[in-house]
Rosetta silent file (secondary structure, phi, psi, omega in degrees, C-alpha in Angstrom):
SEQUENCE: XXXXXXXXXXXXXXXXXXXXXXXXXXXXXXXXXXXXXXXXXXXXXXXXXXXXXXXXXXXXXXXXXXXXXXXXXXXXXXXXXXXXXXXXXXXXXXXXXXXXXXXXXXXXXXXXXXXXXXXXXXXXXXXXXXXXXXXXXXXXXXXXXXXXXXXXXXXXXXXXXXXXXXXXXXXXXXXXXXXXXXXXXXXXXXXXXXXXXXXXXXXXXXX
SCORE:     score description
SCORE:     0.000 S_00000001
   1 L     0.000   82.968 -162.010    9.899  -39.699   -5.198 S_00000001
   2 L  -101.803  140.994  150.332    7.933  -36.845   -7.773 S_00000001
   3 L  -100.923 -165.680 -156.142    7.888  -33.337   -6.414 S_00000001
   4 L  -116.123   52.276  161.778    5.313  -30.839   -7.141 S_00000001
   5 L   -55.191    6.106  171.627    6.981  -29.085   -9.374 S_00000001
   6 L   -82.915  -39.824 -171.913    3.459  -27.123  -11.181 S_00000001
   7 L   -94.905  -32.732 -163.581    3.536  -25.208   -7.712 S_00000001
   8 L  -119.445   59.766 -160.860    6.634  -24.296   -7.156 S_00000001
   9 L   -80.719  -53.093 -153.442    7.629  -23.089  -11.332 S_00000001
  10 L   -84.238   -8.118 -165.077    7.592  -19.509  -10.149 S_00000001
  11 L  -105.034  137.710 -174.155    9.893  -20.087   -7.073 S_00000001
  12 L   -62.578  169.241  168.313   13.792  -19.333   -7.167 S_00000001
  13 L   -85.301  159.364  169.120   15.897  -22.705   -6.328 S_00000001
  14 L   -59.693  126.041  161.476   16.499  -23.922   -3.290 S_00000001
  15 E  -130.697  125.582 -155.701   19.262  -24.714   -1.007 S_00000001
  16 E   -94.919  102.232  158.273   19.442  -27.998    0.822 S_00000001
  17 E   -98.160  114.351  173.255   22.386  -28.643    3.253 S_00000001
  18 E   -93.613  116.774  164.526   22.475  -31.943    4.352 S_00000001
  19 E  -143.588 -163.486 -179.286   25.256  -33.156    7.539 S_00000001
  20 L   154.942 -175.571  174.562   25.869  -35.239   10.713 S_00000001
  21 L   -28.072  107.432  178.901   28.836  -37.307   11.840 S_00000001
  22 L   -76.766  164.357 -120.280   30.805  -39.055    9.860 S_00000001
  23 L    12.067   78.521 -162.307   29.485  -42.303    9.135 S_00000001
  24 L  -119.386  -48.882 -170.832   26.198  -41.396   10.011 S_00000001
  25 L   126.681   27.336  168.416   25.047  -42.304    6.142 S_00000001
  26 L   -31.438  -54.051 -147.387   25.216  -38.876    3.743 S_00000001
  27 L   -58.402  -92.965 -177.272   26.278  -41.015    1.602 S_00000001
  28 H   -39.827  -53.525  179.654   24.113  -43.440    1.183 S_00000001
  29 H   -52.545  -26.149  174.109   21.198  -41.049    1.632 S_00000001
  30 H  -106.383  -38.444 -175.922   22.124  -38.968   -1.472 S_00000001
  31 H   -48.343  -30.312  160.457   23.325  -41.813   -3.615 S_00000001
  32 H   -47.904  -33.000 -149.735   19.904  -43.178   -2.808 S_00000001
  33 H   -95.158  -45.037 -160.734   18.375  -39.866   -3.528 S_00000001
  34 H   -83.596  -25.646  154.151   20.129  -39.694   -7.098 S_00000001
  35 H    -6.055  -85.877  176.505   18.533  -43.316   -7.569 S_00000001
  36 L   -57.229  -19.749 -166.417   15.078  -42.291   -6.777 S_00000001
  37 L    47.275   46.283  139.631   15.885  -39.004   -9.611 S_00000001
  38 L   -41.499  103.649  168.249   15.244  -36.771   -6.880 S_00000001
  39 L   -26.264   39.438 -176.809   14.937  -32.957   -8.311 S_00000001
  40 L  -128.884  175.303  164.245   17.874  -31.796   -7.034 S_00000001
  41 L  -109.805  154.646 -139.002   21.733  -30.968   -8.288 S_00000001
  42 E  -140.258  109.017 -179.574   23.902  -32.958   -6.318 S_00000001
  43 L   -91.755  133.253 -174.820   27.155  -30.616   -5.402 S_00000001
  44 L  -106.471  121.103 -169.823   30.216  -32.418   -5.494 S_00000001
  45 L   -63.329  155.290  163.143   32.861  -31.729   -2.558 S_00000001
  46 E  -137.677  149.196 -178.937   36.434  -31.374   -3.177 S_00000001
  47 E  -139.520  150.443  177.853   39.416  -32.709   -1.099 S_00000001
  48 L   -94.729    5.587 -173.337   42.777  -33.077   -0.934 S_00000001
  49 L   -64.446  133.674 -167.571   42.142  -36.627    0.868 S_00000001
  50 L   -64.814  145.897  167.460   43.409  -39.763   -0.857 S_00000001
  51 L   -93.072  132.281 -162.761   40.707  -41.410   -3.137 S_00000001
  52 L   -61.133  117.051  134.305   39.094  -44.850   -1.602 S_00000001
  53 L    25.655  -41.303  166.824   39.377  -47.580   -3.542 S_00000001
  54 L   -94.350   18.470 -174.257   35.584  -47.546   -3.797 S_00000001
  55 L  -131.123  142.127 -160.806   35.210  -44.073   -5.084 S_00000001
  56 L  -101.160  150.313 -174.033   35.035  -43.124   -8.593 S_00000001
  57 E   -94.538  123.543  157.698   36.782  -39.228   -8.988 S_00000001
  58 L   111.301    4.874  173.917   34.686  -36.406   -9.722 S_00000001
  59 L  -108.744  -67.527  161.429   31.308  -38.628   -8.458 S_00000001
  60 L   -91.585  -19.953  119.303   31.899  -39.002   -5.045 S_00000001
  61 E  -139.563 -169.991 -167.679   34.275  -35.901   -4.947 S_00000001
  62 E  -107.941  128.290 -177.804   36.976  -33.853   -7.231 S_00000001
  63 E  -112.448  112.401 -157.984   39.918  -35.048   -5.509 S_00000001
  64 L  -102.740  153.494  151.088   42.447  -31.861   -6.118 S_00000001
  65 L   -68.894  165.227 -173.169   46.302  -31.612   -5.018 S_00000001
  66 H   -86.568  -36.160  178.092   47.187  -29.615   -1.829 S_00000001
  67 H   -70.140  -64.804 -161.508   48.460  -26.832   -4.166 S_00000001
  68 H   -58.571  -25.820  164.866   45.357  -26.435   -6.394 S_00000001
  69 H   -71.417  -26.685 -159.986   42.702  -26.321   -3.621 S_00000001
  70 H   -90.844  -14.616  178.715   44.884  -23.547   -1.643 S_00000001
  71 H   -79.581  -24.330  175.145   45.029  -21.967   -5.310 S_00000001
  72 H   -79.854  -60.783  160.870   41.165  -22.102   -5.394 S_00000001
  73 H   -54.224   -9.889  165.982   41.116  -20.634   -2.207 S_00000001
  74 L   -78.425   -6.312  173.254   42.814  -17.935   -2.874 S_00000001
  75 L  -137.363   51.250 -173.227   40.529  -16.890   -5.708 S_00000001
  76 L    -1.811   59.391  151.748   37.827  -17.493   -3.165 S_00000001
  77 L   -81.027   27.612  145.960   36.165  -20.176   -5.256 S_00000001
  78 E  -117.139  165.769  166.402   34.053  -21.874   -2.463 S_00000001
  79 L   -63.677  -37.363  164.880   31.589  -21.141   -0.654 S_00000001
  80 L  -171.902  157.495 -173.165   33.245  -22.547    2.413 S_00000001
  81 L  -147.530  168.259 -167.739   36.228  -24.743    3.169 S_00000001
  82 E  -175.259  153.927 -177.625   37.996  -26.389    5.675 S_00000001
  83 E   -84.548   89.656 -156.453   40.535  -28.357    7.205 S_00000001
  84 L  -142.554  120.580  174.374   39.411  -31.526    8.774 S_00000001
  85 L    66.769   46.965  154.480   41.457  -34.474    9.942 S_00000001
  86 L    91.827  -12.055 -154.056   44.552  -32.873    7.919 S_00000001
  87 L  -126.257  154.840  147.926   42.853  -32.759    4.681 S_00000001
  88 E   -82.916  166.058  170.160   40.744  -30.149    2.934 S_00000001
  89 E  -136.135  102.920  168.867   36.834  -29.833    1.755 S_00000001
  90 E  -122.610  164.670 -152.825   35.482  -27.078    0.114 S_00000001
  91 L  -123.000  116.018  173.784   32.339  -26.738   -1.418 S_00000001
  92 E   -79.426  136.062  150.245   32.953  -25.092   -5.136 S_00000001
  93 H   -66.055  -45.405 -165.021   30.807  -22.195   -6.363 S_00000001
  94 H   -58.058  -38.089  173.133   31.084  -22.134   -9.780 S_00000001
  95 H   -46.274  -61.622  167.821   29.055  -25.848   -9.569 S_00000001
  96 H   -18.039  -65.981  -95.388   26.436  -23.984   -7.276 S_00000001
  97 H  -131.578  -48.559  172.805   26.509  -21.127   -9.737 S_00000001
  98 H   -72.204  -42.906 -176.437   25.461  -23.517  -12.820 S_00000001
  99 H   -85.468  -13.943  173.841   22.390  -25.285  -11.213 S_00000001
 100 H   -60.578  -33.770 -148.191   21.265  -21.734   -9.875 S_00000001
 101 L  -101.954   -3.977  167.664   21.737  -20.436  -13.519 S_00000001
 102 L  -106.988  -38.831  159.767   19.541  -23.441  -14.521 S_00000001
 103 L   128.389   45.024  173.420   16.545  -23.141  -12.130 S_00000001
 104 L   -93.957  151.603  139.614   18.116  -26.408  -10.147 S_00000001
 105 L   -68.377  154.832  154.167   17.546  -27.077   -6.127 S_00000001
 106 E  -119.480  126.500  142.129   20.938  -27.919   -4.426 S_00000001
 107 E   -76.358  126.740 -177.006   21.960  -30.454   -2.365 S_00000001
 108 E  -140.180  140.813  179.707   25.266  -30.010   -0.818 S_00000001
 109 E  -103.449  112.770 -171.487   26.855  -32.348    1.811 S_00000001
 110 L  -160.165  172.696 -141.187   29.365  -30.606    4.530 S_00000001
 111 L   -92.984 -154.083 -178.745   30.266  -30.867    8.097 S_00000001
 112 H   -84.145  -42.203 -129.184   28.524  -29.127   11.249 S_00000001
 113 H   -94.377  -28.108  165.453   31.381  -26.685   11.073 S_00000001
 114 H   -63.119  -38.896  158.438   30.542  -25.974    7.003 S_00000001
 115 H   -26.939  -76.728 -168.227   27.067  -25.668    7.898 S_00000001
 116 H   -64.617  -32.362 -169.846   27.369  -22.677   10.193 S_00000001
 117 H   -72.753   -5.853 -167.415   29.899  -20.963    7.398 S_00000001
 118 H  -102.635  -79.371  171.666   27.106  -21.787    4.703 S_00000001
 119 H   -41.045  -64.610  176.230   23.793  -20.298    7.088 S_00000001
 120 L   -42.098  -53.105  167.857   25.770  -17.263    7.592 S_00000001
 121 L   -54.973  -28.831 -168.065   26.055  -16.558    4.049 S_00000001
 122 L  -164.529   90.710 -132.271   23.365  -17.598    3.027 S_00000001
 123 L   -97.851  -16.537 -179.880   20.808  -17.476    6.048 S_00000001
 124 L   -87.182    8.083  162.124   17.651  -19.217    3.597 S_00000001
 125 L   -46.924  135.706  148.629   19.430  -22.434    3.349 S_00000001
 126 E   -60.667   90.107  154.654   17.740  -25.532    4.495 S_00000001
 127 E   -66.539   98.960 -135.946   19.633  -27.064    7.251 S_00000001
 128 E  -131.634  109.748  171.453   19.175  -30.856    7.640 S_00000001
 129 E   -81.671  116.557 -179.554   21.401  -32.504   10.632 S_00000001
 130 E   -99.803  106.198  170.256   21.187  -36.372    9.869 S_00000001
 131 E  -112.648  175.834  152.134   21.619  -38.372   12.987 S_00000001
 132 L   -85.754 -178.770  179.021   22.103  -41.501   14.130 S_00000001
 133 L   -73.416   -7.506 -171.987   20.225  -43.604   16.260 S_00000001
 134 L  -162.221  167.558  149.033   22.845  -44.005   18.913 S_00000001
 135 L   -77.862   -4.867  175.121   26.290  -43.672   19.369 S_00000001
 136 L  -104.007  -26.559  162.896   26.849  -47.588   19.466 S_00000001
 137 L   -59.729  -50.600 -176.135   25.103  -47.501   16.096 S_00000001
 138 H   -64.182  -67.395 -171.136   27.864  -44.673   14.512 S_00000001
 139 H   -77.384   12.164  150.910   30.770  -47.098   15.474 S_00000001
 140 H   -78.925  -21.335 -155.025   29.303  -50.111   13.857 S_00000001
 141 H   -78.196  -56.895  166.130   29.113  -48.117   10.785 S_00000001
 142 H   -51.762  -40.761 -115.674   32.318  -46.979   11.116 S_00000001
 143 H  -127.702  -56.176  171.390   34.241  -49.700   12.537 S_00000001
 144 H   -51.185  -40.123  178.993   32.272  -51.205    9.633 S_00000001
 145 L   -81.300    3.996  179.352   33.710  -48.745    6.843 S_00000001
 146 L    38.557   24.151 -162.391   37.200  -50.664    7.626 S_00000001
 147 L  -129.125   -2.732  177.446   38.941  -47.601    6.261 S_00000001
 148 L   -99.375  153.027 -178.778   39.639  -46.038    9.819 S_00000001
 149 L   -92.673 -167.514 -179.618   42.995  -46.516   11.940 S_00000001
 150 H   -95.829  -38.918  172.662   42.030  -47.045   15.886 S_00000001
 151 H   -58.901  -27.483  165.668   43.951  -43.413   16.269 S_00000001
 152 H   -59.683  -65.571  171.742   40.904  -42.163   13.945 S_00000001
 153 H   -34.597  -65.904  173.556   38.378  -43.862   14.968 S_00000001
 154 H   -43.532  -28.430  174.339   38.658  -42.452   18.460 S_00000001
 155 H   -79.013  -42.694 -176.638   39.071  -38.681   16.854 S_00000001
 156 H   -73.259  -39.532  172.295   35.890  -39.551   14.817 S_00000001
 157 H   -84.170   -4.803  179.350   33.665  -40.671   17.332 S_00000001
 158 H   -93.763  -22.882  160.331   34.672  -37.752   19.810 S_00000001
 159 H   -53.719  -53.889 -178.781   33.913  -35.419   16.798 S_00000001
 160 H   -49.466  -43.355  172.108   30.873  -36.926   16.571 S_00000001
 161 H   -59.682  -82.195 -167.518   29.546  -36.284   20.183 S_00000001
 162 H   -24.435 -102.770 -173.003   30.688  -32.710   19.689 S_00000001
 163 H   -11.858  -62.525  166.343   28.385  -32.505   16.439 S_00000001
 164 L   -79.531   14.288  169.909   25.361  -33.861   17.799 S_00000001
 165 L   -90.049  -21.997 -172.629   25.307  -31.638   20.782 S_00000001
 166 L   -78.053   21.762 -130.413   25.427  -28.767   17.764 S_00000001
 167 L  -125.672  -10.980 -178.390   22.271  -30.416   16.418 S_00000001
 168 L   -87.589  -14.363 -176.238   20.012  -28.008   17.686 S_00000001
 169 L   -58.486  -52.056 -155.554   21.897  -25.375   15.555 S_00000001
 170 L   -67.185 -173.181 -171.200   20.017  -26.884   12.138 S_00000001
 171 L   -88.357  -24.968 -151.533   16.391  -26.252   10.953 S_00000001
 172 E  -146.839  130.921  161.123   15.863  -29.862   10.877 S_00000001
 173 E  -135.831  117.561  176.854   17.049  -33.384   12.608 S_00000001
 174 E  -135.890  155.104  174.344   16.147  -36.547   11.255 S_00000001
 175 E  -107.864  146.718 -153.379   17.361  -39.706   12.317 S_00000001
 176 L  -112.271   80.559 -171.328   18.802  -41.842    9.980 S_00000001
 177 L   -59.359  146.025 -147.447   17.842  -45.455   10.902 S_00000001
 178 L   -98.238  137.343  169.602   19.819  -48.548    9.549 S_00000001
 179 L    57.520   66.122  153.600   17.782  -50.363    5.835 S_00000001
 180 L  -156.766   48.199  164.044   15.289  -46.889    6.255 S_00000001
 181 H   -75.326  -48.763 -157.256   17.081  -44.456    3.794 S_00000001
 182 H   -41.548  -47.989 -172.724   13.679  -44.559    1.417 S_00000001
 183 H   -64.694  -55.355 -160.525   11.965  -42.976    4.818 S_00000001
 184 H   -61.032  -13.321 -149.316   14.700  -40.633    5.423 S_00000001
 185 H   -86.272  -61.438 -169.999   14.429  -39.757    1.871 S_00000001
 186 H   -39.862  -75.079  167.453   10.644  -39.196    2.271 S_00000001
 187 H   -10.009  -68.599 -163.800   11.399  -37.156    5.468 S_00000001
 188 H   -77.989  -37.674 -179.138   13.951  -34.675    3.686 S_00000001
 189 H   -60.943  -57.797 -169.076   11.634  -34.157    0.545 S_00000001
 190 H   -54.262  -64.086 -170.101    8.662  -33.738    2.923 S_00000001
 191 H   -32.815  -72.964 -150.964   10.814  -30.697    4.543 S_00000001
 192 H   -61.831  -26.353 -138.776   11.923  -29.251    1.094 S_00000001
 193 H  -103.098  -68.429  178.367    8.435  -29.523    0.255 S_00000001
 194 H   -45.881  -54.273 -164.722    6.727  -28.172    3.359 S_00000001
 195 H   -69.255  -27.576  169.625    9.650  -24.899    3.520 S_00000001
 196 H   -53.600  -46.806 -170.898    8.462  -23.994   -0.505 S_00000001
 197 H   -52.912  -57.282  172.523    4.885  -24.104    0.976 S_00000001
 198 L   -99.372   41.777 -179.707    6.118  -21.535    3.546 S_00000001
 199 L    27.293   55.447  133.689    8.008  -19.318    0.811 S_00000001
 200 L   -51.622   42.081 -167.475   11.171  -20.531    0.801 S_00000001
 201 L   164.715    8.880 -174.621   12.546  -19.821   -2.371 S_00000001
 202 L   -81.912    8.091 -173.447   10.744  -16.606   -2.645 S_00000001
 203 L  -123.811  153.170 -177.971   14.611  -14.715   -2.271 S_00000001
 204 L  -112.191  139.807 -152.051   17.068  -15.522   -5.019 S_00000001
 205 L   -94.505  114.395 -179.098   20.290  -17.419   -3.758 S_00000001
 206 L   -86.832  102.154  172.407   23.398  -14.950   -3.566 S_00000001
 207 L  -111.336    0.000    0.000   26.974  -16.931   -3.776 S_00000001
């Protein structure tokens, strides 16, 4: 997946939000992405949320105490944060703040609700809503991630409708079809690609 980095030398970095639903496939889609050595810096969320059994800390996020994130917030290190299903997320600057100070694009992964707190702030972000193909498609995936109660599930998939009615907010919707991340891949690079094209990156990214 090479971009065309000879054209766009002269151009500030980028900022890439990628969301949907959960279990829609972020996941997969940037681990895929980091794979491929996509051009991008890959921002890592922090939560106060227990870490899964399949997740290594400080890869798939920096998993903080309940004191130290409200201590972060308070010395407004994120960009935006949030409470969701009891737990926090925030999206640290100071990460942000290092691939900007290196001439990196960012990827950052966050909810619909992070989105709009991200696009205010910072209105030249690339917004990329990742959906699925159905709603009987999101609850195999879930249902599938075995890591949900039935009291969850049911919170998660009613989140979800809510989310994809919001889908009209982002700059972008692609749908994210089961064994077709390489295409979805294609898809969001074609975007990143196309919005450079149409001097995106000609403003330098304020956090």
């Amino acid at each position: 997946m090479k971009q065309n980095t000879e054209a766009y030398r002269n151009l500030f970095p980028v900022l890439v939000i990628l969301s949907g639903p959960s279990g829609v496939g972020k996941d997969t889609v940037l681990t895929r992405m980091k794979q491929l050595k996509c051009l991008f810096h890959y921002v890592v969320t922090a939560t106060t949320r227990p870490r899964r059994e399949s997740e290594i800390a400080d890869r798939e996020y920096h998993f903080l105490s309940r004191e130290k994130f409200q201590e972060m917030i308070r010395q407004d290190e994120f960009i935006e944060w949030a409470n969701v299903y009891g737990y926090y997320y925030g999206v640290p600057k100071e990460e942000m703040r290092q691939a900007l100070r290196e001439g990196k694009d960012i990827i950052v992964k966050v909810d619909v609700q992070g989105t709009e707190t991200i696009k205010k702030k910072i209105p030249q972000a690339i917004a990329i809503f990742l959906k699925p193909p159905s709603m009987e498609n999101l609850e195999q995936r879930l249902r599938g991630r075995s890591s949900e109660s039935s009291d969850n599930m049911n919170i998660r998939l009613k989140k979800a409708k809510d989310e994809i009615q919001k889908a009209a907010f982002f700059d972008y919707i692609v749908t994210n079809y089961q064994d077709e991340v390489d295409k979805v891949i294609a898809k969001i690079q074609n975007i990143v690609d196309s919005e450079k094209q149409k001097g995106r990156g000609n403003t330098k990214l304020v956090l």
